[in-house]
Each structure stands twice: as C-alpha cells, then as structure tokens.
LUMTOR-715136 format. One line per 3 residues: number of its first residue (from 1); for each residue x, z, y of N, C-alpha, C. Coordinates in steps of 0.001 Angstrom, whole numbers, padded with zeros to 6 digits. Each point is the difference from the previous one (the first is absolute). Example, Ala and Ser with C-alpha at 12.3 -4.5 7.8 and 13.67 -1.06 7.14 Angstrom:
<sites>
1	013190 007800 -005690 -000890 000000 001190 000900 000000 001200 | -000350 -000720 001050 000820 000060 001190 -000770 000730 001090
</sites>
This chain:
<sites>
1	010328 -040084 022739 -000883 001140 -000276 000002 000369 -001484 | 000053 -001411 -000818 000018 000876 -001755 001287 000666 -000170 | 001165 -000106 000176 001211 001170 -000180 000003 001628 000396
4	-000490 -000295 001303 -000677 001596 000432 -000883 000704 -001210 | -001251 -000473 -000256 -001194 000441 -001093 000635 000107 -000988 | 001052 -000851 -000631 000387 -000292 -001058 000823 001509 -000347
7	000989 000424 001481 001372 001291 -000243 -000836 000869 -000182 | -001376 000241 000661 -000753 001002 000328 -000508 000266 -001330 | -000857 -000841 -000680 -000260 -000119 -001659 000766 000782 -000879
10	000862 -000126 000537 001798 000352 -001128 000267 001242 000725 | -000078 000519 000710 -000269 001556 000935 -000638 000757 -000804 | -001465 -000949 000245 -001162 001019 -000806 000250 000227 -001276
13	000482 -000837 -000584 000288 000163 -001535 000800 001123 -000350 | 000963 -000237 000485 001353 000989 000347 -001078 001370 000111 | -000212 000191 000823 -000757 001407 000665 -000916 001028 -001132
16	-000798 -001113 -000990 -000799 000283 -000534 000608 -000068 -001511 | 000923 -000347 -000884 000257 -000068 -001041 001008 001333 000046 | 000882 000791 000765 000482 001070 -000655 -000852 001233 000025
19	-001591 -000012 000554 -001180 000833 000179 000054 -000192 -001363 | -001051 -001114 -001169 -000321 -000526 -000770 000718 000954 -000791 | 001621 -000176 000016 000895 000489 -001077 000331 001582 000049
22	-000406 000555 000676 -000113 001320 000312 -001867 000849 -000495 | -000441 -001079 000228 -001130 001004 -000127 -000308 -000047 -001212 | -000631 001662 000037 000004 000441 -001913 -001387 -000331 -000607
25	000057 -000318 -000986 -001523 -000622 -000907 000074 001117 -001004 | -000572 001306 000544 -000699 001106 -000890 -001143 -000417 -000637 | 000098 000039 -001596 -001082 -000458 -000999 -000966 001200 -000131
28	-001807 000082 -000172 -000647 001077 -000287 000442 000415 -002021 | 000427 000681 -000333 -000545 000131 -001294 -001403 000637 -000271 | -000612 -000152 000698 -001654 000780 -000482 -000918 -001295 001331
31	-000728 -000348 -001014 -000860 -000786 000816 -001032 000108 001327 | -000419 001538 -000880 -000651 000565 000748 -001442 000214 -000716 | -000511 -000975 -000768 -001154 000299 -000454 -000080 000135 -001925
34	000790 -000318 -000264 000668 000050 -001557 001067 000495 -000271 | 000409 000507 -001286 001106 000128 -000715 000866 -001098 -000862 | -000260 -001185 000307 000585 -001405 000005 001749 000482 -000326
37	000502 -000508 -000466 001526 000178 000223 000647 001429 -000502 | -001070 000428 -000597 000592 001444 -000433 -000567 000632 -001319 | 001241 000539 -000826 -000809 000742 -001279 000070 000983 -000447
40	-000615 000484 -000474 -000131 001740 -000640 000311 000322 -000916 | 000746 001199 000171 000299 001060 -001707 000084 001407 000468 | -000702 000618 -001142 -000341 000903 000367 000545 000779 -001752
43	001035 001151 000084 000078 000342 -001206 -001108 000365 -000612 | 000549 -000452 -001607 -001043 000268 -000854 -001334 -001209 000098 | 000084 -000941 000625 -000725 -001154 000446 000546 -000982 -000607
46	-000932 -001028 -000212 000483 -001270 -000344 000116 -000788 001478 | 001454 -000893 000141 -000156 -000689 001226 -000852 -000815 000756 | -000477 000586 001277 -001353 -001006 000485 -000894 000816 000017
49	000262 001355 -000187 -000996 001063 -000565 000024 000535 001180 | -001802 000053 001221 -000027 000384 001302 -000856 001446 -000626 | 000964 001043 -000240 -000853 001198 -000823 -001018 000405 001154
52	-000992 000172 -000428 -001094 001042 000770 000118 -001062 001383 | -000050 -000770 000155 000403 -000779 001506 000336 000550 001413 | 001609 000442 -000450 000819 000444 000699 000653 -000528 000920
55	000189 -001214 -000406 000399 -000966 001028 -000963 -000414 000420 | -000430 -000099 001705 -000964 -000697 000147 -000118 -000932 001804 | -000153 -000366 000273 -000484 -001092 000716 -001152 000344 001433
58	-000105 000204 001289 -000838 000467 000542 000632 000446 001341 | -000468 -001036 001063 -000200 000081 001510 002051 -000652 000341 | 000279 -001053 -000897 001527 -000102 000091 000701 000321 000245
61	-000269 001648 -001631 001108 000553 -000015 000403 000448 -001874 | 000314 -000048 -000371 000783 000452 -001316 -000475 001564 -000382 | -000743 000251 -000437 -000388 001567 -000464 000175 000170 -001189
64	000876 001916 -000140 -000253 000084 -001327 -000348 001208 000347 | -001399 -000015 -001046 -001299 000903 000178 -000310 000786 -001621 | -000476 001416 000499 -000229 000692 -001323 -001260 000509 -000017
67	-000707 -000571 000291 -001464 000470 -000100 -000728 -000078 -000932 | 000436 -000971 -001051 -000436 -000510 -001050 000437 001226 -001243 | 001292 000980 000465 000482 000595 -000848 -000637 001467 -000235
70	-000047 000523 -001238 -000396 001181 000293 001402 001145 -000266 | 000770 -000526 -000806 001692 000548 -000071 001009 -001073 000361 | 001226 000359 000585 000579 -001254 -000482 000893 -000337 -001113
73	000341 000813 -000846 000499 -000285 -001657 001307 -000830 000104 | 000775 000175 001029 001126 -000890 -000172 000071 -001626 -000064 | -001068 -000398 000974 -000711 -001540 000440 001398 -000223 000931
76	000907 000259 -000020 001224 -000602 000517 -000193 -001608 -000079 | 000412 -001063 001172 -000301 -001101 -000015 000868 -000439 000861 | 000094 -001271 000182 000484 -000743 001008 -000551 -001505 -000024
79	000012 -000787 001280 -000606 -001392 000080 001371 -000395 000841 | 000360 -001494 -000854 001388 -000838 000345 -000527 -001647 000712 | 000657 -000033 000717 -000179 -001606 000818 000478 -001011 -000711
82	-000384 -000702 -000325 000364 -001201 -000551 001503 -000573 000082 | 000641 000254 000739 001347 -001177 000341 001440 001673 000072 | 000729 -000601 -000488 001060 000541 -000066 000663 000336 001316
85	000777 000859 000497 000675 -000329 001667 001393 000774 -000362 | 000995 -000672 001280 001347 000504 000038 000437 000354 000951 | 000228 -000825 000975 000273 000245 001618 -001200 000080 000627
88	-001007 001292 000469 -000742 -000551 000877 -000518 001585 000493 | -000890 000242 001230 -000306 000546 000455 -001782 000326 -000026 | -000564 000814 -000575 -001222 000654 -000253 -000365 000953 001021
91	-001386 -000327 000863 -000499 000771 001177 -001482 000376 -000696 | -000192 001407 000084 -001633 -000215 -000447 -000553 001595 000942 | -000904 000593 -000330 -000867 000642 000847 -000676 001077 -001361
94	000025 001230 000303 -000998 001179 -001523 -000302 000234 000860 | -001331 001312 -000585 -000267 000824 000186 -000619 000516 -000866 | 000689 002160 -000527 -000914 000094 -000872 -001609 000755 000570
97	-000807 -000119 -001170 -001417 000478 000589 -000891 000832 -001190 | -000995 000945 000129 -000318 001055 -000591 000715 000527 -001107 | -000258 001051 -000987 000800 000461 -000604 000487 -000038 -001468
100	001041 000284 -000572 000447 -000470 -001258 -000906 000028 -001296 | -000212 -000811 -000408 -000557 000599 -001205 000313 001058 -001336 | -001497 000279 -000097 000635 001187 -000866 001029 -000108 -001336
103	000451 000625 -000364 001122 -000616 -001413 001833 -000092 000750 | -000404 -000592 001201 001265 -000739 000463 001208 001470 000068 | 001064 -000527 000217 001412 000719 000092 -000067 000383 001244
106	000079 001684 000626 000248 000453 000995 001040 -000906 001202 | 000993 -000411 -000247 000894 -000675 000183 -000590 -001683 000358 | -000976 -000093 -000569 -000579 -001607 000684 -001012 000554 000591
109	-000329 001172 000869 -000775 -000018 001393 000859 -000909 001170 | -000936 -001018 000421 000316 -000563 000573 001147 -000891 -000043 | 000076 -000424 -001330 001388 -000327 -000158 -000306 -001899 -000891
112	000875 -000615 000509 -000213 -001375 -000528 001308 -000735 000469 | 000296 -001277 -000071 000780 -000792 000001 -000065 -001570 -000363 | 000955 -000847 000412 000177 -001266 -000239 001808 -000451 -000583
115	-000333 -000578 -001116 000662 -000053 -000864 001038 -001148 000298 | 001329 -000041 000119 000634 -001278 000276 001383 -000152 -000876 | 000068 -001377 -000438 001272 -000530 -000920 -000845 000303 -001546
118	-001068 000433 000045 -000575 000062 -001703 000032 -000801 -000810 | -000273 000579 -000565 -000090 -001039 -001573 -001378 -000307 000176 | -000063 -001103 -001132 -001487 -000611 -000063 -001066 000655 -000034
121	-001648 -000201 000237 -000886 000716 -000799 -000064 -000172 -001344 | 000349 -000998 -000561 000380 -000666 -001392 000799 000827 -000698 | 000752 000342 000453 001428 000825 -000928 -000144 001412 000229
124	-001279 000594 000814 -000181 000916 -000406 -000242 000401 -001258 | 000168 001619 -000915 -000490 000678 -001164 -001040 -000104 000339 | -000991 000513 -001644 -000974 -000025 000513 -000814 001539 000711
127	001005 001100 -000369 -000380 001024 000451 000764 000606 000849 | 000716 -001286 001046 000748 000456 001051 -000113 000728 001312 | 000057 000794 000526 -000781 000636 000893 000296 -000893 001344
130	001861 -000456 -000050 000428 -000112 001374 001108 -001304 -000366 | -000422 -001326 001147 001402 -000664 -000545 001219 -000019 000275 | 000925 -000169 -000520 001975 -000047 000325 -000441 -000462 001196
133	000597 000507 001474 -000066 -000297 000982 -000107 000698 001021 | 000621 -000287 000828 000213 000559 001014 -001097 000503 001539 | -000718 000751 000221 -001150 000225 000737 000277 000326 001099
136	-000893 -000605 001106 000377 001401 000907 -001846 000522 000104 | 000476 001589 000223 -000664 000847 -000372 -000731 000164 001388 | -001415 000464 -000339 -000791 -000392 001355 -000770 001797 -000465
139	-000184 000680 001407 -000317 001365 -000508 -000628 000240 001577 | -001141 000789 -000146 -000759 000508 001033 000338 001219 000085 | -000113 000467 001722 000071 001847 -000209 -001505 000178 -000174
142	000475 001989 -000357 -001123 000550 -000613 -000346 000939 000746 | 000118 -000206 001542 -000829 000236 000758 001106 001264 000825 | 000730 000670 -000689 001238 000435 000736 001504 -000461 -000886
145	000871 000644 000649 001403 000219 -000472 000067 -001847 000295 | 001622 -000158 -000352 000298 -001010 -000210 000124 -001284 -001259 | -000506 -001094 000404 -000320 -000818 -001432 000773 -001369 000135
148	000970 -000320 -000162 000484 -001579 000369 -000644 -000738 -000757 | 000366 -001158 000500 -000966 -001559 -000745 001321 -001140 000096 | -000115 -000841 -000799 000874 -001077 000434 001254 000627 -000945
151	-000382 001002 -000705 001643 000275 -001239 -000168 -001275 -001071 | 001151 000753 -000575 -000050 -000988 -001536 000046 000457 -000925 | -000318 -000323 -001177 -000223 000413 -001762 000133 -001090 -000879
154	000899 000516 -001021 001133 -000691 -000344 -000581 -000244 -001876 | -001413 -000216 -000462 -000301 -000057 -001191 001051 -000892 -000992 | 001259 000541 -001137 000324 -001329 -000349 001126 -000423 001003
157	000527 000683 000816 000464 -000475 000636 001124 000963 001164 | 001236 -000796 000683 000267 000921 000737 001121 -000616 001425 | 000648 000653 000715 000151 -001225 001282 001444 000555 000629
160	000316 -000105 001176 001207 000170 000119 -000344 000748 001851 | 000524 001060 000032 000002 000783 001078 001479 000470 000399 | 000146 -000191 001588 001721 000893 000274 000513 -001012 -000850
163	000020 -001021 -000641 001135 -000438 -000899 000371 000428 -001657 | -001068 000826 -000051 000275 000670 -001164 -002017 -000924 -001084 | 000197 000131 -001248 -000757 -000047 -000747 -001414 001423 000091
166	-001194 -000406 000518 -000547 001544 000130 -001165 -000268 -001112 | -000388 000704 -001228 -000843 000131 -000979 -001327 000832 000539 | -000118 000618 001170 -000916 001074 000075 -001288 -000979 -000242
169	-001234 000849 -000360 -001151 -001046 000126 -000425 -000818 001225 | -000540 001292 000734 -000274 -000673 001292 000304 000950 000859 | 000662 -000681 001560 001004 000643 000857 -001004 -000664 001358
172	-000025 000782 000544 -000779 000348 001543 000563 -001030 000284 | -000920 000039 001517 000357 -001032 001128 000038 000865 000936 | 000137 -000373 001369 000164 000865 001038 -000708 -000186 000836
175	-001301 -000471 -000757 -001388 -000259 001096 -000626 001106 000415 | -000950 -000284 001089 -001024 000956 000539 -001302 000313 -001166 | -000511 000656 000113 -001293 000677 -001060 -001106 -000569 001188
178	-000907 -000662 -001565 -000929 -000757 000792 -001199 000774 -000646 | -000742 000750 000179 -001175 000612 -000414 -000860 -000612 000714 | -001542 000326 -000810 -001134 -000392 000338 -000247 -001898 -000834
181	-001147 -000259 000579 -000180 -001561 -000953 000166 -001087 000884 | 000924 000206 000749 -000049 -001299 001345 000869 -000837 -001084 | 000380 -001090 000591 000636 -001076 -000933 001740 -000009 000512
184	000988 -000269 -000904 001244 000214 000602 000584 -001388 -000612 | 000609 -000415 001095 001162 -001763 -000293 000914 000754 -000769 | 000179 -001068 -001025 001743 000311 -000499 000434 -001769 -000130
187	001074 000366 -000472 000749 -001503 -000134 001481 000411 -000730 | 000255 -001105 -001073 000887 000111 -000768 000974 -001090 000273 | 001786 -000163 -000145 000508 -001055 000137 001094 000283 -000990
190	-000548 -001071 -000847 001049 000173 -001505 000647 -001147 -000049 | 001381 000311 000556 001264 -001302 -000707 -000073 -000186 -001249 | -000207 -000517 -001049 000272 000005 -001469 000485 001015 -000408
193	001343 000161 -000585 000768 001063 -000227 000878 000833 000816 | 000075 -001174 000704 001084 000995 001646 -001112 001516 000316 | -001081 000158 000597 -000221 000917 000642 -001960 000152 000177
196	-000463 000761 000574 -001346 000300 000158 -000220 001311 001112 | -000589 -000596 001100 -000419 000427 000899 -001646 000944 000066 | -000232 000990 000513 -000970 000367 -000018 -000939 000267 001774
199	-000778 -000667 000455 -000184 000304 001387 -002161 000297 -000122 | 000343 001585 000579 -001276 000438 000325 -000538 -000039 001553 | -001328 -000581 000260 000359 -000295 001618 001040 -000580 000481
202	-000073 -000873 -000215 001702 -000773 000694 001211 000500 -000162 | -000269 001285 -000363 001596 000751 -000123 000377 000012 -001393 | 001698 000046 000062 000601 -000216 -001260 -000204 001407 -000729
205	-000393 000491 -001016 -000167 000995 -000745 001124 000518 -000969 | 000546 -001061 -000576 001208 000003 -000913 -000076 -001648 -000692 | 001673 000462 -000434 000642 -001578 -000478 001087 000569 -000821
208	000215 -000845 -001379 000670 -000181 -001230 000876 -001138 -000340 | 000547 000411 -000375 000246 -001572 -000865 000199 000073 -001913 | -000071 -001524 -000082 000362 000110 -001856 -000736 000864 -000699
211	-001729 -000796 000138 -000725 000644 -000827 000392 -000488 -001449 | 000104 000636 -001172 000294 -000277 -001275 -000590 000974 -000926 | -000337 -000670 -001391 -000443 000642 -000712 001020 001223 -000764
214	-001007 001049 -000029 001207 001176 -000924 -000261 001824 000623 | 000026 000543 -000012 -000639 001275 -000134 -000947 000741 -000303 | 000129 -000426 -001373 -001658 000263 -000613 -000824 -000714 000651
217	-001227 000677 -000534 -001405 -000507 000356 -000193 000153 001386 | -000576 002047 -000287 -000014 000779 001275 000885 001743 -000206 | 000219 000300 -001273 001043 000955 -000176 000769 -000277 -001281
220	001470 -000545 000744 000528 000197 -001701 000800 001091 -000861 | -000269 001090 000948 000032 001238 -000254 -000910 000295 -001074 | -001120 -000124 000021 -001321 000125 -000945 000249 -001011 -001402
223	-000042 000702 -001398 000062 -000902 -001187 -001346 -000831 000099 | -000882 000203 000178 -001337 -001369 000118 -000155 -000385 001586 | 001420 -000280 000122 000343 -000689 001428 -001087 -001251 -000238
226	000003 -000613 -000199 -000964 -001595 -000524 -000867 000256 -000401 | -000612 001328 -000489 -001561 000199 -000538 -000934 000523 001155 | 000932 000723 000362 -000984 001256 000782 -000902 -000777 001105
229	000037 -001030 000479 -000655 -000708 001033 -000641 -001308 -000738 | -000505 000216 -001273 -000253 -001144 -000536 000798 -000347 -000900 | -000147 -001147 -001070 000967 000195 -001037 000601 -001268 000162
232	001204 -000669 000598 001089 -001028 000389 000413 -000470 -001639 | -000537 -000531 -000654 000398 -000551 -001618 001391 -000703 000473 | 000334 -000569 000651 001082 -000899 000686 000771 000532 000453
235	-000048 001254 000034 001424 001142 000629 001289 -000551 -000530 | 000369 -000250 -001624 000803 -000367 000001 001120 -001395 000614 | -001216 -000837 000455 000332 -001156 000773 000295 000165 001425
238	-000281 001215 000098 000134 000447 001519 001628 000555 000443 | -000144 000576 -000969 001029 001194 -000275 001513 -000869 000083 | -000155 -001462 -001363 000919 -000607 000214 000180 -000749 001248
241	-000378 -000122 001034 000056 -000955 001599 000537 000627 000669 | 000296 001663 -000244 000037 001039 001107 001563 -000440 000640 | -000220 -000388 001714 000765 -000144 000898 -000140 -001593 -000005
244	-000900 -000463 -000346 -000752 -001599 000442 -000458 000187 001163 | 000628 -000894 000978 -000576 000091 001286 -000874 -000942 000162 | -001351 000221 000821 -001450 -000419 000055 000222 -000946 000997
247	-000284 -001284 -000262 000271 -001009 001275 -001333 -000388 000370 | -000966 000412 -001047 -001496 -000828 000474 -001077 001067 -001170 | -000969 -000716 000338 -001238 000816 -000592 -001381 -000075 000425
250	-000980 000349 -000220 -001261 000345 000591 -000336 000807 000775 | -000979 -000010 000561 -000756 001004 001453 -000816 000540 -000945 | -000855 000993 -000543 -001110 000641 -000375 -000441 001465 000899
253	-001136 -000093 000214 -000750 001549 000645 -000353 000336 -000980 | 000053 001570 000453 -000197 001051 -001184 -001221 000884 -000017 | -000663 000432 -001103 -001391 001300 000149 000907 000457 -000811
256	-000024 001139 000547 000792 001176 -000810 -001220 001440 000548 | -001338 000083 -000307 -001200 000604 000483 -000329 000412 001335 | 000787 -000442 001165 -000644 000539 001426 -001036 -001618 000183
259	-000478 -000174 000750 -000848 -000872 000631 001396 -001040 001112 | -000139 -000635 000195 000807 -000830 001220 -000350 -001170 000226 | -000110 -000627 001108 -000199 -001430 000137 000897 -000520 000925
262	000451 -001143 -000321 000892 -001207 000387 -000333 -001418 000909 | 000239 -000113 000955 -000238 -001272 000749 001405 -000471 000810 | -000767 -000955 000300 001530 -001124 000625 001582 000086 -000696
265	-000646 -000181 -001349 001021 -000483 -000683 000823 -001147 000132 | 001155 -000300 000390 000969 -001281 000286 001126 000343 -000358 | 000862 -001462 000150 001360 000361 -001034 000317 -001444 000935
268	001643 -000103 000451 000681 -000821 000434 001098 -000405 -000480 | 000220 -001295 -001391 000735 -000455 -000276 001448 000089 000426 | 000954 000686 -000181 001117 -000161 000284 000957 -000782 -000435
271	-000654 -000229 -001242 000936 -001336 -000506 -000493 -001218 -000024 | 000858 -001368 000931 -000528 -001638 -000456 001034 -000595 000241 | -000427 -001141 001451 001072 -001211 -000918 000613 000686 001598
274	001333 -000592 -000105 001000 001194 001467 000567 -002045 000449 | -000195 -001131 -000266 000445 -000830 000792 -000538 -000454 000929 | 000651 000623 000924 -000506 -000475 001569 -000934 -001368 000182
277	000684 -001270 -000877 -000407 -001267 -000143 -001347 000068 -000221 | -000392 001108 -000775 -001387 -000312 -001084 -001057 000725 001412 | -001369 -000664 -000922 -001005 000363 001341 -000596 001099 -000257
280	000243 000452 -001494 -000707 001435 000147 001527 001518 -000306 | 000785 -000829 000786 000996 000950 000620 -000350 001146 000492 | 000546 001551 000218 -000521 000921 000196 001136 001121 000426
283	000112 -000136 001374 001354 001117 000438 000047 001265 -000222 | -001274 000708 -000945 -000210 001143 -000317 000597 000300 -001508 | -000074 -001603 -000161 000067 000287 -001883 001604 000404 -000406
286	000425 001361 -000877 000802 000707 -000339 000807 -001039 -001008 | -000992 -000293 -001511 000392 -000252 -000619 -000081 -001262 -000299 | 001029 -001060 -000387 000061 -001340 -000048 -000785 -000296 -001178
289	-001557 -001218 -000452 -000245 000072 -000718 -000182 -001578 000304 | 001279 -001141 -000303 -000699 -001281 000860 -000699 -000635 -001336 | 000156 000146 -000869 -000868 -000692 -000587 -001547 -000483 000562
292	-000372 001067 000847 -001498 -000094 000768 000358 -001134 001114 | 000825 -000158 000364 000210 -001036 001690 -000723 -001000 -000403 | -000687 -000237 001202 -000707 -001510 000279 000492 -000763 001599
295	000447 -000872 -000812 000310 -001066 001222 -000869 -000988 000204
</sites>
C-alpha cells in the first residue's frame, strides 16, 4: 500500500508545480490608502513638493484634484514609483471627472497620461514641465466627434514605426472614444528596448518598437524647443544621447490641469530568474535576470 500513496504523492506534485510556475504574481503599486512608494515634482517645485494637494488619497483611488486652485499657472507635475522597471506589463483603471481648471491649456481638456522608461524624479530640472519619456497618452471625448485614448507622446524622446525612426510628438491609437466619467482599463506591455504595446479594453490600440532618446523635447522645429514647456537646463545632455535606446525607467502619473483618478494599479515583472531548477522560476518571465533564483 505505501508505493501506491507514495506514485500518487509524486502525481500530485507533478500536477501542481507547472500551475505554481505559470501563475502570474501582479504587484499593487498603490496601496490603496497612502502614497507610500511614490514621489513628487512638480515644475518650479522643490522635490516632495505635494503643491496645493494635488495628489491625493481617497476611497482607493489616486486623485489629482484642483479645487484647491484658483488658476492653474503651469502646476505641470508628475508623481514616480519608487523602483525602476524593464520587462514588465502595467494594468491600471482612469477616469476623468469634473472640469479643467481654469488657466489650463485647451489641449489638456481631458487630457492626462502615464509616463514610462523615465528618468528619475531626481534628475528632473527644476522648472521642468515634462520628463524624457515615453507616455502613453490617456484622453477623454468631449462629448462628440472622435477622441482616441491609449496614443503616445514622445517628450525627449522618439520610437520606431513601419521600421522607420518616427519623431512626431504624439501619434493616435486606433481606439474607440470613451466620453463621459465612467472608468476605462488600459494596460501597457513594455519589452525594454525591443517594443511597447498599448491595450485599451483588452484590445491592442497600437505597438512600437525602440523607444530612444532624440527628437527634441516636443518641437524641434521651434528654437525654444527645450524652453517652451518648461525650461530643460539639461537639454544639452539630452541632445548628446539622441538615438540611446531606453531599456528601463520609471512609471510616473501626470496632472497636466484636468481632474483624473487612478485605481488598480499593478505591474507584472517580466524579468527574473528563467532556471527551471530554481523555485521562484517563472514561465512568463521574458527576461533572464538569474541573479534573483532561489533554490
């Protein structure tokens, strides 16, 4: 009778360890009740600087709120996650809600984004409006005509379309127009430098590859290409990288003056340890990083 129990043991094992190695361990980056793990800059701010308390915290979800404002004066900002990423996949949930504040740029009705492959909050200027990095651009309709969501904008930066090098700022997606304040899924899947996926509602929206630094800021057509959105003191450091391809970077959300809030923020490691041997093996993981394996 113990040889029977014994094969059966070794069955179950069998049965249950290539589940284990398949299933994905999506991390929250937002706790839910704090801003833990994340920091602020806001041009013209000193870092850490929550201006007018814009970022804020309430019913676990991520708000950035202008009620506090009576103009908005070019309060351009962004808040960055703590940990660097390369291979991995970002799922989160907006929606925007009442209306822009006054001051703001016609052009940011309804208009916001999440920032990916950035540079630090650290190495921001200090009167930077927007960081080197690659976004995808999150945009509400305005109640008619057509409005995509799920494009990209290329601050500092520029990517590879058809095979060719494309500089434009930011280039549509081929999503549906989501008007009104209901909340809309997106999800991002960025290979390092190979490529970047964009999916609104489950559907693929558009995909790139070889994000790299280099096409101006946002016009390098324009002589205060580097001023006009804030003043980039570091342009020249920029300038020299141009056609550095972006293998990693930061996540940051953006107030650029509409209202929006953020929940079910997660992100799924794509890179660890890839030896089968090791126990926190992972048949999803892209990129080989064994230094992490534990046996």
């Amino acid at each position: 009778m113990i040889r029977p129990i014994f094969l059966l043991f070794l069955m179950c094992c069998a049965c249950i360890s290539p589940t284990k190695m398949d299933q994905e361990e999506w991390i929250s980056l937002f706790n839910g009740k704090d801003l833990l793990g994340w920091t602020i800059k806001f041009a013209n701010q000193d870092l850490g600087v929550n201006y007018r308390n814009t970022f804020r915290v309430q019913d676990s979800m991520i708000r950035i709120a202008y009620d506090t404002y009576d103009t908005f004066d070019n309060a351009y900002a962004h808040m960055y996650y703590k940990t660097p990423y390369s291979y991995y996949k970002l799922r989160f949930d907006y929606r925007f809600t009442g209306e822009q504040v006054k001051g703001g740029e016609d052009w940011n009705i309804r208009n916001s984004g999440i920032m990916l492959h950035s540079q630090s909050a650290e190495s921001n200027d200090y009167g930077q409006y927007f960081p080197v990095s690659i976004e995808i651009q999150l945009l509400g309709g305005l109640g008619e005509g057509d409005r995509t969501t799920g494009n990209v904008c290329t601050p500092g930066t520029a990517l590879v379309m058809d095979g060719k090098v494309d500089y434009r700022h930011c280039i549509s997606s081929n999503s549906k127009t989501y008007h009104g304040d209901g909340w809309v899924s997106a999800e991002v899947i960025v290979l390092g430098g190979e490529s970047i996926t964009h999916l609104i509602e489950n559907d693929t929206v558009l995909k790139y590859q070889s994000p790299q630094i280099g096409g101006g800021f946002t016009n390098p057509n324009r002589e205060d290409d580097w001023t006009s959105r804030g003043v980039v003191e570091s342009k020249d450091e920029w300038i020299a990288k141009d056609g550095q391809i972006l293998t990693q970077g930061y996540i940051s959300l953006q107030a650029e003056s509409h209202p929006i809030d953020f929940k079910n923020i997660q992100l799924l490691d794509l890179c660890g340890c890839k030896d089968p041997k090791a126990k926190n093996y992972k048949t999803y993981f892209i990129k080989a990083e064994n230094s992490l394996c534990e046996y």
